[in-house]
C-alpha positions in Angstrom: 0.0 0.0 0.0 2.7 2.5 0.7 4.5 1.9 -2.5 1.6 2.3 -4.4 1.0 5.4 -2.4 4.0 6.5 -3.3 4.0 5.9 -6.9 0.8 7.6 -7.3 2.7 10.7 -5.3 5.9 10.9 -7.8 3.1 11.2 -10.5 1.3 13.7 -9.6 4.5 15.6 -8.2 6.3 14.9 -11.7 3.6 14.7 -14.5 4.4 13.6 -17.4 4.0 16.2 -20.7 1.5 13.5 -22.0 -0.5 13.5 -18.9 -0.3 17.7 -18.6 -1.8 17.8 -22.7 -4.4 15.5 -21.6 -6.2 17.6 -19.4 -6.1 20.5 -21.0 -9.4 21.5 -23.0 -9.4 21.1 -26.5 -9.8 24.7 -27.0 -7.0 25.4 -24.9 -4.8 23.2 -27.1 -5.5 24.5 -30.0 -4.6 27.6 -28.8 -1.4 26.4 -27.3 -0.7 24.9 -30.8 -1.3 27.8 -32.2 1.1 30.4 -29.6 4.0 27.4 -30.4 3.5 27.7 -33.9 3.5 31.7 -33.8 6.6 31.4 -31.4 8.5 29.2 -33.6 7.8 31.6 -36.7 8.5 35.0 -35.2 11.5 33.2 -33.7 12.4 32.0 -37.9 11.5 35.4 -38.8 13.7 37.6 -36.5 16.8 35.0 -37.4 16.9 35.9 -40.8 16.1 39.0 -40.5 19.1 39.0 -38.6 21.7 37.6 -40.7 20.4 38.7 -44.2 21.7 42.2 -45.6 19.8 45.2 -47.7 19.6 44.6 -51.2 20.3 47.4 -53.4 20.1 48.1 -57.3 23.0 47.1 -59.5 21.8 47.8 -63.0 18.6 48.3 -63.9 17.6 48.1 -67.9 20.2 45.6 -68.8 20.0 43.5 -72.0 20.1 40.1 -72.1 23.3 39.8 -73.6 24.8 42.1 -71.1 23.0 40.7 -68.0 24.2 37.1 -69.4 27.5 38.2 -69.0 27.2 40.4 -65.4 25.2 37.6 -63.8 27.7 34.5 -64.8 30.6 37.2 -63.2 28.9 37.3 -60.4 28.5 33.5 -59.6 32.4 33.7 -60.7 33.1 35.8 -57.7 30.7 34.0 -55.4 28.8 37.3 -55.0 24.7 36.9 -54.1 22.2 38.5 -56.1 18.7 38.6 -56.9 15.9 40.5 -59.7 13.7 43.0 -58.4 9.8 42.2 -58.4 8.3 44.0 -61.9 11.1 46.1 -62.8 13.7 43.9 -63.6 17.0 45.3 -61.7 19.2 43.1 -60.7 19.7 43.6 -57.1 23.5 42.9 -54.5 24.1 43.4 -51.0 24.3 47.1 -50.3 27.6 47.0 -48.7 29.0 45.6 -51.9 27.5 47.5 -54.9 30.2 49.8 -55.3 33.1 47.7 -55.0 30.9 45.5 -57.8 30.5 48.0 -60.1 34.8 48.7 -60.1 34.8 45.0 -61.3 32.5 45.0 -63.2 33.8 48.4 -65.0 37.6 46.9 -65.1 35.8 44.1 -67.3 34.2 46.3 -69.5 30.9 45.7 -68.2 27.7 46.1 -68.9 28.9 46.8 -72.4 25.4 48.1 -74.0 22.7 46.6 -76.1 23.7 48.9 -79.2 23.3 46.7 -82.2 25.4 46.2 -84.8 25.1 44.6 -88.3 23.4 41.3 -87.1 20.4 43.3 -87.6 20.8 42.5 -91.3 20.7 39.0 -90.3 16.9 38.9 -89.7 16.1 40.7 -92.6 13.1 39.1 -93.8 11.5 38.2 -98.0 10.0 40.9 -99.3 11.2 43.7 -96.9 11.2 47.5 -99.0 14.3 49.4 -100.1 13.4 51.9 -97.9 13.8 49.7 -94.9 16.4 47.6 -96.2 18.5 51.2 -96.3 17.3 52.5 -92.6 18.6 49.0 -91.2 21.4 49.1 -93.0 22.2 53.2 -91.5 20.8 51.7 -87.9 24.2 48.6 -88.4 26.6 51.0 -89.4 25.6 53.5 -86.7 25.9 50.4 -84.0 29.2 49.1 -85.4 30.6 53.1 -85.1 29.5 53.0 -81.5 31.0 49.6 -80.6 34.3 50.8 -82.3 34.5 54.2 -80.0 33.3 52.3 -77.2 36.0 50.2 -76.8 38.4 53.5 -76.8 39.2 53.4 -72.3 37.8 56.2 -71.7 34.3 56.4 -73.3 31.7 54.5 -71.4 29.0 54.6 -73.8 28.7 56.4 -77.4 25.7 57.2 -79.6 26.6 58.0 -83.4 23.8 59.6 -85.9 24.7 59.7 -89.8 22.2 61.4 -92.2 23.0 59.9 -95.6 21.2 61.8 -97.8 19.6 60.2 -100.8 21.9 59.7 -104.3 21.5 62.0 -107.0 22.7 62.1 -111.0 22.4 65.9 -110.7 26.1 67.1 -109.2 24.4 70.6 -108.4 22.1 68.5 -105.5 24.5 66.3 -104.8 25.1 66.9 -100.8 27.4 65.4 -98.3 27.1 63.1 -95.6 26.9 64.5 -91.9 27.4 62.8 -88.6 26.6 63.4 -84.6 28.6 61.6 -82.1 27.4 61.6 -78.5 30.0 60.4 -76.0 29.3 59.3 -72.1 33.0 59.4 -70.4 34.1 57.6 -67.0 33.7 59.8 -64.2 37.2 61.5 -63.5 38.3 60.7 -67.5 38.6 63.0 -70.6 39.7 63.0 -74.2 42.5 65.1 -75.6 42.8 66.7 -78.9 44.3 63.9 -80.5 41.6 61.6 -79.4 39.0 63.4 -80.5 40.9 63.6 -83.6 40.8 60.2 -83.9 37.4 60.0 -83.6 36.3 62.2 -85.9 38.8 60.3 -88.9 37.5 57.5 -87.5 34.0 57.8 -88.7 34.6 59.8 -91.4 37.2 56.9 -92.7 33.7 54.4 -92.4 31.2 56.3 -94.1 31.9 57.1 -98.1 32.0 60.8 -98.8 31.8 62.2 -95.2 34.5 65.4 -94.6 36.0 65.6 -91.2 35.1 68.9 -91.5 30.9 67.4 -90.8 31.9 65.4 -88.2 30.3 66.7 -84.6 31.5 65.3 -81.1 29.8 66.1 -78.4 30.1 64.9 -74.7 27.7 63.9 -71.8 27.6 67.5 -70.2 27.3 69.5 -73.7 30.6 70.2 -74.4 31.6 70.4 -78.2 34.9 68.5 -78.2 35.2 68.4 -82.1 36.8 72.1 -83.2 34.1 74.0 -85.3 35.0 74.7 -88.7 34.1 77.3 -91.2 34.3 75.9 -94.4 38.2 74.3 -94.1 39.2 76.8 -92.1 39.3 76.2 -88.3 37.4 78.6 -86.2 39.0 77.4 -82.7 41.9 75.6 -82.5 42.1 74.3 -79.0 45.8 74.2 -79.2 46.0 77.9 -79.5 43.8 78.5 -76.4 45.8 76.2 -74.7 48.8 77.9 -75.0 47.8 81.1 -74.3 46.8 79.9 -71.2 50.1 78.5 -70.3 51.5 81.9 -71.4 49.5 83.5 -68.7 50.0 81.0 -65.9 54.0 81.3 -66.7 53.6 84.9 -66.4 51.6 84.7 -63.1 53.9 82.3 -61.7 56.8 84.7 -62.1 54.9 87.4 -60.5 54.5 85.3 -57.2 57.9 83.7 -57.4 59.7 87.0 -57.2 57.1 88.9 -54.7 56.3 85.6 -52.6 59.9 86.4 -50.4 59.0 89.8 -50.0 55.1 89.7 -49.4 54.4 86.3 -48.2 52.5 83.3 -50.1 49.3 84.2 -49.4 49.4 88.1 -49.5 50.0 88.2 -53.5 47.2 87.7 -56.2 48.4 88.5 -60.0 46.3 88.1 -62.8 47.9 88.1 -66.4 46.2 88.6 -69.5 47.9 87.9 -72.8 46.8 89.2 -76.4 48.7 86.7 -79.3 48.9 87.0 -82.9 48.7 83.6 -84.7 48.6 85.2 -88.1 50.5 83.0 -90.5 52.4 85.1 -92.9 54.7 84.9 -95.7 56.7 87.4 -97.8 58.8 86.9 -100.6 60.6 89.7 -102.3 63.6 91.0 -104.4 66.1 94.1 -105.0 67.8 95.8 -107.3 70.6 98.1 -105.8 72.5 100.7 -108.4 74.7 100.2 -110.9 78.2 99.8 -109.2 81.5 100.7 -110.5 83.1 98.4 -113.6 86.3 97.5 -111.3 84.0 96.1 -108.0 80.9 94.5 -110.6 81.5 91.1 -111.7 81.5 90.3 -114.9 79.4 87.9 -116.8 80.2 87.9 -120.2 82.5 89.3 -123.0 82.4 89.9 -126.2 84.9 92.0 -129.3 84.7 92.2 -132.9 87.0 93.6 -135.0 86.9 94.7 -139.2 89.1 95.4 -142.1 87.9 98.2 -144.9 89.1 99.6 -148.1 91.6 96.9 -148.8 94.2 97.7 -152.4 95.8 94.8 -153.8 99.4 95.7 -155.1 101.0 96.4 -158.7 103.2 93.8 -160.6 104.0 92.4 -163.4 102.4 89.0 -164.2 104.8 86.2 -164.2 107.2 84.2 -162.1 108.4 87.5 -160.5 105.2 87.6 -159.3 104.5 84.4 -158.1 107.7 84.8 -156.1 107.5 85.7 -152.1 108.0 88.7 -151.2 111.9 89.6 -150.3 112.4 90.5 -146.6 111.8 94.1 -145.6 115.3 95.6 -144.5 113.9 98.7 -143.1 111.1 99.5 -140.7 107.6 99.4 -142.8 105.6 102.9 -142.3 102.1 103.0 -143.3 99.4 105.2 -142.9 97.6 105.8 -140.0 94.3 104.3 -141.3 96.0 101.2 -143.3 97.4 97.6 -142.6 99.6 95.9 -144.6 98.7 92.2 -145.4 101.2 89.6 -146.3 100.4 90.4 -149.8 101.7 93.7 -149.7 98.2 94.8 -149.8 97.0 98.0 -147.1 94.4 98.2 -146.0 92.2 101.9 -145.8 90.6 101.4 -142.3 90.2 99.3 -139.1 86.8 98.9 -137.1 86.8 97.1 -133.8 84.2 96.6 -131.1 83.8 95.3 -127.6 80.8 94.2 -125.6 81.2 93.6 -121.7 77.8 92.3 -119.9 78.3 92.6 -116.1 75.7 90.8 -113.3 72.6 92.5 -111.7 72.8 92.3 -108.5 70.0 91.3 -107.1 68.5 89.9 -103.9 65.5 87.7 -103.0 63.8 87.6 -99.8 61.5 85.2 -98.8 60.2 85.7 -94.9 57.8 83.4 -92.7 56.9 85.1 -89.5 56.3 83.4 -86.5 53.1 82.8 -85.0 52.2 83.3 -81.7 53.9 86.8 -81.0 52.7 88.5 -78.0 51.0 91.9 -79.5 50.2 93.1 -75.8 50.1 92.0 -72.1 47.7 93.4 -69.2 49.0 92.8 -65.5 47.0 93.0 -62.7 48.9 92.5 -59.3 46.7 92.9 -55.8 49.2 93.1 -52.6 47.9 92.3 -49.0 49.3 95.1 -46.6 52.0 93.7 -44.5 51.5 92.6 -41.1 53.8 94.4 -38.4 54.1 93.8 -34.8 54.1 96.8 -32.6 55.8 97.6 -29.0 52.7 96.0 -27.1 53.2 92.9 -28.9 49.7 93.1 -31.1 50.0 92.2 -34.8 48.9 95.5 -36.9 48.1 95.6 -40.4 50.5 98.4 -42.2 50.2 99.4 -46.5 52.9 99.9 -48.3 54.7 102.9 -49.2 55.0 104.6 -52.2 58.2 104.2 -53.3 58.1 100.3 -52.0 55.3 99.8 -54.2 57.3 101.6 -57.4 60.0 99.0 -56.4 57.5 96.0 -56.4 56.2 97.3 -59.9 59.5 97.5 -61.1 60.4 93.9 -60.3 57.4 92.7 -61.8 58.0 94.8 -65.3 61.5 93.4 -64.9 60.3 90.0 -64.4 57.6 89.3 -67.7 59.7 91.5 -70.0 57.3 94.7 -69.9 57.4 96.7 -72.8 55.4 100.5 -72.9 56.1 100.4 -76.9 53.8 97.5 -77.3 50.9 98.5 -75.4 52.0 97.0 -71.8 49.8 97.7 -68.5 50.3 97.3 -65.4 48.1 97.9 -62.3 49.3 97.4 -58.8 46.8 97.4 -55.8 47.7 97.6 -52.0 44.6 96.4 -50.1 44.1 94.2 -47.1 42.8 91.1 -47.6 39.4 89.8 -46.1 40.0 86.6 -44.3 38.3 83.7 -46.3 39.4 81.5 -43.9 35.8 79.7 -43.2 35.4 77.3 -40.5 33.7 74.2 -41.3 31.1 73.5 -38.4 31.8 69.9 -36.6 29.1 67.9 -37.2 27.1 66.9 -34.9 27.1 63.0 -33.3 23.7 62.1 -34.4 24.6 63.1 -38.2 27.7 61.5 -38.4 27.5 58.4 -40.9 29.3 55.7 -38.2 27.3 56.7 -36.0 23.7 56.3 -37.5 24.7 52.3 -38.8 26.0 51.9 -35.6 22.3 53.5 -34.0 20.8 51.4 -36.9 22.6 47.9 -35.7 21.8 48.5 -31.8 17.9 49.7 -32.8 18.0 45.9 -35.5 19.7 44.0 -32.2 17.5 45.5 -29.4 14.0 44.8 -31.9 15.4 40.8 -32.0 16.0 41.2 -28.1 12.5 42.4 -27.2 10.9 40.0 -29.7 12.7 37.0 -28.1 11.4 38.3 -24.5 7.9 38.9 -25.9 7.7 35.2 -27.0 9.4 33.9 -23.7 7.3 36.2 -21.1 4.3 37.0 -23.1 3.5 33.5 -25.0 5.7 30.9 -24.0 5.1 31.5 -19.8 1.2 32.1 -20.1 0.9 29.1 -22.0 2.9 26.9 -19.6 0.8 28.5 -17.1 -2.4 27.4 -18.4 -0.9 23.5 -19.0 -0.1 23.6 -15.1 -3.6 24.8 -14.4 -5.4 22.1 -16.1 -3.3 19.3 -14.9 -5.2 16.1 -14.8 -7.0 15.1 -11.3 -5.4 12.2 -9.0 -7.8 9.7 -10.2 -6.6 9.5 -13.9 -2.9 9.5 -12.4 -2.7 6.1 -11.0 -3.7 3.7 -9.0 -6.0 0.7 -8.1 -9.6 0.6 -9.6 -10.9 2.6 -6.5 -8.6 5.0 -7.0 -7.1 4.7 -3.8 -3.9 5.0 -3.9 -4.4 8.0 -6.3 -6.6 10.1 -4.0 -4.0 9.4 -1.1 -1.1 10.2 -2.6 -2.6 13.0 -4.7 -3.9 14.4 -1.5 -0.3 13.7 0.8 1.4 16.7 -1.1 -1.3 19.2 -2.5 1.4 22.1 -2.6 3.8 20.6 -5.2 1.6 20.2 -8.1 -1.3 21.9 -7.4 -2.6 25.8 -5.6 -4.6 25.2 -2.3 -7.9 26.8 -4.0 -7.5 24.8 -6.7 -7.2 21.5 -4.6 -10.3 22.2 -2.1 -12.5 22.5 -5.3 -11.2 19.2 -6.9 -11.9 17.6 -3.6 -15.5 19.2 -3.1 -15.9 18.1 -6.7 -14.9 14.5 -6.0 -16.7 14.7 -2.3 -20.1 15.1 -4.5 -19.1 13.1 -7.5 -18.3 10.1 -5.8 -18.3 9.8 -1.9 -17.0 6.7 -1.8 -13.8 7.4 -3.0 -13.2 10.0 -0.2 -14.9 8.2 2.1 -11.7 5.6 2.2 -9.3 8.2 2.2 -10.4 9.2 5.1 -10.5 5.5 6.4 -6.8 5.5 5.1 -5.9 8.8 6.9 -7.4 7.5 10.0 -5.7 3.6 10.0 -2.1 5.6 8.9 -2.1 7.6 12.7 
């Protein structure tokens, strides 16, 4: 008797889960079922919340070709990803979209959906010449694109030809044009000589198209393609350009040579340079006088010389004739107008002339000037007024004399090579400076990025915190509560078929299992329900003392 006594004690002391479920009403386990289930999914919920991260936008708009090629990167480089609901972005953690989009710009990526001519591979029987050409104009404007594109510093490029339409007329006959859009990298530009290359580029693809009607345009507006009038260039960046470094030499001479006198900061100089690019050419040549026979050189020479009135002499015909003549013995005299031939023959007269030519001289000149000539330069020089410290020790602000200030102008005249013939100016200004020295307000804690994730991670941590207490005090203990109240009684607990040992066990401890309200209402209920049953506990009570 006591062991089963005490059997039927431990039970109701330590009930089994089983025997707590099976008194409890069914409504009140459904209702259990239902705070477990709610537990266990708010507990699911808050997990994952936890350990997943904020999606953000990638790319949006991609083509298939190019979202082909971004998405297998990304499974390349392990990196998670997912498509926005309806619009079709694809989506990354939003701690790693920047560093994603480097990689994915370092690999040329997303590269565009411009089409190229694999539009002419659909081209379907029966299709009009009309459309045949606009396809045709939409392939050659892709394949231009593609081709700039893959220049490093153009992200994306949009290229617009108007062809106009043949004609057997060579008064209507016009040429081709073209518009060139270009999207650079952030932080990237072209240089002449890029855009150069562009513009034979394109001109090189299309037949007939000039340079000269070739437009480039950037993203912000900016005509990068010199304009033209006709052949002739309107403005020549290179020309600008160098004007400007004229100017900034000449302002950094300025503050070079007044920086040790003035200080750093207390000199602003301004320079302004007019250039002349004309291009010129002169060719010319002189004549200078005649100069004297004996210093003139002489270039060519020529003398004749003629005989006159010529007698024959008197003789006998014979051998005496035919004979030479005998040697003269004594000097020969003639006249003054006549010459004697070996014949004996004089002759009347002599004429002789001489022709000297001597060289011109004669110069020719041919002269290119230089371009870029400085016609005229404007100075404008701004000193701050020098800071002094007096007897009491306070820093004053004191201008500059007169004649200092005629010595600062003359180093600066000395110093860019100033010239009053030309036009020079030069203006010279001694004024204090205002202090533009602006103070940058500390931000405050609750604006400072760290510190709002930070706020952000302890506000995500403390929500999982109170949720977990929520479940444990506000579902999980009221529902525990209520299994403990509807315990079963003693007499389903154990015991013989009186339920004897049940009711005398059940009744030895009443404060472990059950409240002391709660027990005199069980036994009331069992007093009226069956009074046989307590009528032998009472008998047992009674035979125990």
């Amino acid at each position: 008797m006591n062991k089963v006594n005490s059997m039927a004690t431990t039970n109701i002391n330590n009930p089994s889960m089983a025997q707590l479920l099976l008194g409890i009403p069914s409504q009140q386990k459904l209702g259990l079922m239902v705070a477990v289930a709610a537990t266990v999914a708010l507990l699911a919920g808050l997990w994952m919340w936890g350990q997943s991260s904020d999606y953000r936008v990638l790319y949006a708009n991609l083509s298939e070709r190019d979202g082909g090629a971004v998405i297998e990167t990304l499974q390349q480089q392990n990196i998670p990803y997912k498509f926005a609901e309806g619009g079709g972005a694809l989506m990354v953690p939003s701690d790693q979209v920047h560093e994603v989009r480097l990689k994915m710009a370092a690999q040329g990526l997303p590269k565009g959906g411009t089409t190229g001519f694999e539009l002419m591979e659909n081209q379907k029987f029966g299709t009009s010449q009309f459309l045949e050409q606009v396809n045709f104009q939409r392939a050659l404007e892709g394949e231009l694109a593609r081709s700039v594109q893959s220049m490093a510093s153009v992200a994306n490029a949009r290229i617009h030809l108007a062809i106009p339409k043949p004609s057997v007329f060579v008064k209507e006959k016009q040429k081709p044009t073209a518009s060139i859009v270009l999207s650079l990298y952030a932080g990237r530009s072209l240089d002449e000589g890029q855009v150069n290359a562009i513009v034979h580029l394109v001109s090189s693809s299309v037949p007939n198209l000039p340079a000269q009607n070739v437009t480039v345009v950037d993203q912000t507006g900016t005509l990068l393609s010199a304009a033209r009038d006709g052949n002739r260039q309107i403005l020549d960046a290179s020309q600008l350009k160098y004007v400007r470094q004229i100017e900034q030499d000449y302002v950094k001479r300025i503050e070079d040579i007044l920086s040790p006198i003035t200080g750093v900061q207390n000199v602003r100089a301004q320079v302004t340079a007019s250039l002349d690019f004309t291009t010129t050419e002169q060719t010319s040549e002189l004549f200078k006088p005649n100069q004297p026979p004996n210093e003139a050189a002489v270039r060519s020479m020529q003398s004749t010389e003629a005989l006159d009135g010529v007698k024959s002499a008197g003789g006998v015909p014979g051998a005496l004739t035919n004979q030479p003549p005998v040697p003269a013995t004594a000097p020969l005299v003639t006249p003054a107008n006549s010459v004697a031939n070996a014949n004996g023959r004089a002759a009347e007269k002599t004429h002789k002339a001489q022709t000297t030519n001597y060289e011109v001289d004669r110069t020719i000149q041919h002269t290119k000037l230089p371009t870029g000539n400085i016609k005229r330069l404007s100075l404008a020089v701004v000193l701050n007024n020098r800071s002094v410290t007096g007897n009491d020790g306070k820093v004053v602000s004191t201008p500059y004399t007169e004649q200092e200030k005629a010595q600062i102008a003359s180093l600066i005249k000395e110093a860019v090579g100033f010239e009053e013939q030309r036009g020079d100016t030069l203006n010279l200004l001694n004024s204090a400076f205002n202090d533009t020295t602006v103070e940058l307000p500390e931000i405050p804690l609750w604006k400072q990025t760290e510190i709002i994730e930070l706020a952000k991670d302890i506000v995500k941590y403390l929500m999982i915190i109170g949720g977990v207490f929520f479940l444990l005090f506000g579902i999980i203990r009221p529902a525990f509560k209520s299994v403990a109240d509807y315990a079963p009684s003693p007499e389903y607990t154990g015991g013989n078929d009186d339920g004897e040992e049940g009711v005398a066990g059940g009744f030895g401890h009443p404060s472990s299992v059950h409240s002391y309200e709660n027990n005199l209402q069980i036994a009331k209920q069992l007093a009226k329900d069956d009074p046989k049953i307590v009528a032998t506990v009472v008998k047992e009570w009674v035979n125990k003392e």
